[in-house]
Every structure is written in structure tokens, then in C-alpha cells.
N, C-alpha and C positions, 0 to 999 in steps of 0.2 A: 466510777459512777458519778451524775453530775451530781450537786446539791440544787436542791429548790429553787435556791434565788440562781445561778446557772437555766435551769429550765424554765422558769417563770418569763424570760426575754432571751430570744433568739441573738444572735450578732446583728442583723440587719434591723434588729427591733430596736439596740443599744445605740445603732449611728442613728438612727430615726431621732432617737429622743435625745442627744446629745445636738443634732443639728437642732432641732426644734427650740434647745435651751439657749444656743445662740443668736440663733434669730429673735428669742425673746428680749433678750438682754440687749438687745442693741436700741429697743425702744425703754428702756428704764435704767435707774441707778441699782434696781433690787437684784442679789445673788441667789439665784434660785437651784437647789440642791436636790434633788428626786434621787435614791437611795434605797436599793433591795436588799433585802438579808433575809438568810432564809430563816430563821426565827431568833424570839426577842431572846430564849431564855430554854435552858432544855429540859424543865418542869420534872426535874427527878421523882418526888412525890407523887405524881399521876403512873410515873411506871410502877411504883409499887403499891398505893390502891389499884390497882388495873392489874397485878399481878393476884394479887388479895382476894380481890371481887371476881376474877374467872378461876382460881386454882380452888376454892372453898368449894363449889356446886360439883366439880368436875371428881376432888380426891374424896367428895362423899358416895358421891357415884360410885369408884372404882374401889371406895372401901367394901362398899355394900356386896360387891358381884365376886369381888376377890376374899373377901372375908369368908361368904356364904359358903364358896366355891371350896375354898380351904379348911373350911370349919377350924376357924382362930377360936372362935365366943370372946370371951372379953377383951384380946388380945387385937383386938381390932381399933383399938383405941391407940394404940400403936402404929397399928397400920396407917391406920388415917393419917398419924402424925406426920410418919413417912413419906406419906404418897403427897399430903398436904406441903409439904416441904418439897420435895422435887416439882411438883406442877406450879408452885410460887415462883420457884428458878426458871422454867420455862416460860412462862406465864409473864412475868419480869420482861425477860429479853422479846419474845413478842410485841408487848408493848412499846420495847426501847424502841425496837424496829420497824414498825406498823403505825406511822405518825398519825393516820387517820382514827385508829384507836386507840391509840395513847389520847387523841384530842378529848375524847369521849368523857376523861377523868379529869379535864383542868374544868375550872369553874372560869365563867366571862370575866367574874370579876377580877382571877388573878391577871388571866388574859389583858384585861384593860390595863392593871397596874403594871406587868411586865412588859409590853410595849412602850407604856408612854416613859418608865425606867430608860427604855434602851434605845430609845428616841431621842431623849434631852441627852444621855451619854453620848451620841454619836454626836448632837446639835455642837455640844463643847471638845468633842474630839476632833471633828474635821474642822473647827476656828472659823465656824457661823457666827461666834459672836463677835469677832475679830473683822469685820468688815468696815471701812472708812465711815458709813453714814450707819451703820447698824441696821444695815437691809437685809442681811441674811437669810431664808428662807429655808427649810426644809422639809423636804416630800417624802417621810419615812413609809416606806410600806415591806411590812413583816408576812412573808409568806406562808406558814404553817400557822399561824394566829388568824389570815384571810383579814387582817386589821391596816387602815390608814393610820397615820398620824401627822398633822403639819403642822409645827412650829416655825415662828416667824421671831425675829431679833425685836429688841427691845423700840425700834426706829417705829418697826412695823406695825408692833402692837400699841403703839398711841392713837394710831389713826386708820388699823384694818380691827371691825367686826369677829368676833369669834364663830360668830353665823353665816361668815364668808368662806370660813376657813372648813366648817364643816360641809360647807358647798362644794366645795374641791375634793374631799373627801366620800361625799356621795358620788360622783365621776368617776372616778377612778375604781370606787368597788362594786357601781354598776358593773362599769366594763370587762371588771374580773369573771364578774359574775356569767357575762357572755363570750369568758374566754375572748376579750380584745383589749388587753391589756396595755399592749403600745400604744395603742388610739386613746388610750382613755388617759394613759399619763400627761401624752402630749397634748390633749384635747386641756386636761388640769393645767399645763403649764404656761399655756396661752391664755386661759383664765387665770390665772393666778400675775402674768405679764400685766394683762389689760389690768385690773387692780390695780399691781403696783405702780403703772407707769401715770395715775391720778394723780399720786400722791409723792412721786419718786421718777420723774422725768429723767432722760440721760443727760448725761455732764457732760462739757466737752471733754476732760480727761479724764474718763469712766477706763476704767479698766474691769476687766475679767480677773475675779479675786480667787473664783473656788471651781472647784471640781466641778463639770456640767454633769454627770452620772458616777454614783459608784456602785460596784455589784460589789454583795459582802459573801463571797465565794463561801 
């Protein structure tokens, strides 16, 4: 079965936007990196609030029908516990499996922290900040979080806006939003070109430092 970041761009979507990246870079010094993973972080804790919060309504229910039925009387206090414990196991792995209701239990707020976590980890793992002029750029987008993120190298941020960057970020989760995914990263990456090439023109010994796409299978 594929994972998220796999189905989130087709093959034909992945050369789109790897051509697109070089065509950018041929008008700038800037390394522009755009980067799918199918999520930042696997939120253990939501699967078991999420197990918690469906297994409690369901083994009181099935205390009540199977106790009456049985005629336990006090001994249903047991039962419950029982029943409460096997629908928690169930309950659990639903959630591990059902990312759209596992999402239900994570709060934005970890959400925000755990992308831009796994955003900067990847910024220093693929050696964005290893770049000759400190042009680095990256276009993180975590798929099961539906979240942008773009960090730019130390070069970049003396002289690009942070109100620019969240401009790119509007783009591309528009086009999530209308399921046009391709078009909106490469629509961002030509804006993000036009940008850098202000402030970061090509060189004549410009070389191609970094990866034009990675998919984090």
C-alpha cells in the first residue's frame, strides 16, 4: 500500500516539479528544496485519547445490555472493566489506522510544533545550510498534518520577509485544497525564484548544490 507522501504526487507530477526547479535555478543563486513526507510525527498519544474517548460510551453501553441480560447486579462493575479494556484495544488500533480519526485527537497546537520540529530536522539533514552563499531554501509540506512550512538559510533571511514566505505557503495549501497539488507547488516555486533571483542573481559558476524534490516515502 502506498503511503501519503507516495499518493499525494503522481510520477508525472514529481518530473513536473523537478523540471520546474530547474528552470528556476537557472535564473538565481538560491537552492530551492520542496519536500513531501507523509507526516511530521506519529502522535502516539491521540491514538490513545482516541481509544479512551470511543471505547468508554461504547463498553457502557454494552455493560448495560449484557449485564441486564445476564443478571451480573454488582458484578457489572467488572464487566465494564472488561469490556472497557478490550474496546480500548480495538479502539487503539482504529485510531492507529484511521489517520483521519486519529487527526480528530491531536490539537493544532502540537501540530504546528511538530511540523516546524521536523521541518528544521530535515532543513539540517539534507545540508540546506551547507550551501556556498547560504541560499538554501525549503518547501516542507507534511501530508497527514495538511500543513506548509518554508525555511529559508541564514543568506535568505537578512533580506526575504517572513510575510513572503507565508505567501508561498498560502499557494500551495490553496491548491491542496483543490486537490491541484502539482500546480500549486510549482506555481510556489516560481514565486519563490522570482524572489530570490532580486536579491540572489545567477553566478557564472552557479552550480546545482541540492536535491530538486525529495518524497519521504
Amino acid at each position: 500500500m502506498k503511503s501519503l507522501a507516495q499518493q499525494f504526487l503522481s510520477e508525472p507530477d514529481r518530473e513536473k516539479i523537478i523540471q520546474t526547479v530547474k528552470e528556476v535555478e537557472q535564473e538565481t543563486a538560491g537552492e530551492i528544496l520542496p519536500m513531501v513526507v507523509s507526516q511530521s510525527y506519529t502522535y502516539p498519544m491521540a491514538e490513545a485519547i482516541g481509544g479512551l474517548v470511543l471505547s468508554l460510551p461504547i463498553s457502557l453501553i454494552l455493560t448495560y445490555f449484557i449485564g441486564g441480560w445476564l443478571w451480573i447486579g454488582h458484578q457489572n462493575m467488572w464487566l465494564f472493566l472488561g469490556l472497557q479494556t478490550f474496546c480500548f484495544i480495538v479502539f487503539h488500533q482504529v485510531c492507529k489506522r484511521i489517520l483521519g480519526l486519529k487527526r480528530l485527537f491531536i490539537s493544532q497546537r502540537e501540530i504546528n510544533a511538530e511540523v516546524e520540529e521536523a521541518a528544521t530536522t530535515s532543513f539540517f539533514r539534507e545540508g540546506l545550510y551547507k550551501t556556498r552563499d547560504a541560499t538554501g531554501i525549503l518547501i516542507f509540506i507534511s501530508v497527514f498534518e495538511h500543513k506548509v512550512w518554508v525555511l529559508g538559510d541564514e543568506g535568505i533571511n537578512k533580506k526575504v520577509s517572513e510575510d513572503q514566505w507565508d505567501n508561498i505557503v498560502h499557494i500551495i495549501t490553496d491548491g491542496i485544497k483543490q486537490n491541484n497539488q502539482a500546480e500549486a507547488i510549482c506555481l510556489a516555486v516560481n514565486e519563490v525564484g522570482h524572489i530570490l533571483k532580486q536579491h540572489f542573481p545567477i553566478k557564472p559558476d552557479d552550480r546545482n548544490e541540492l536535491k530538486n524534490l525529495i518524497i519521504e516515502e
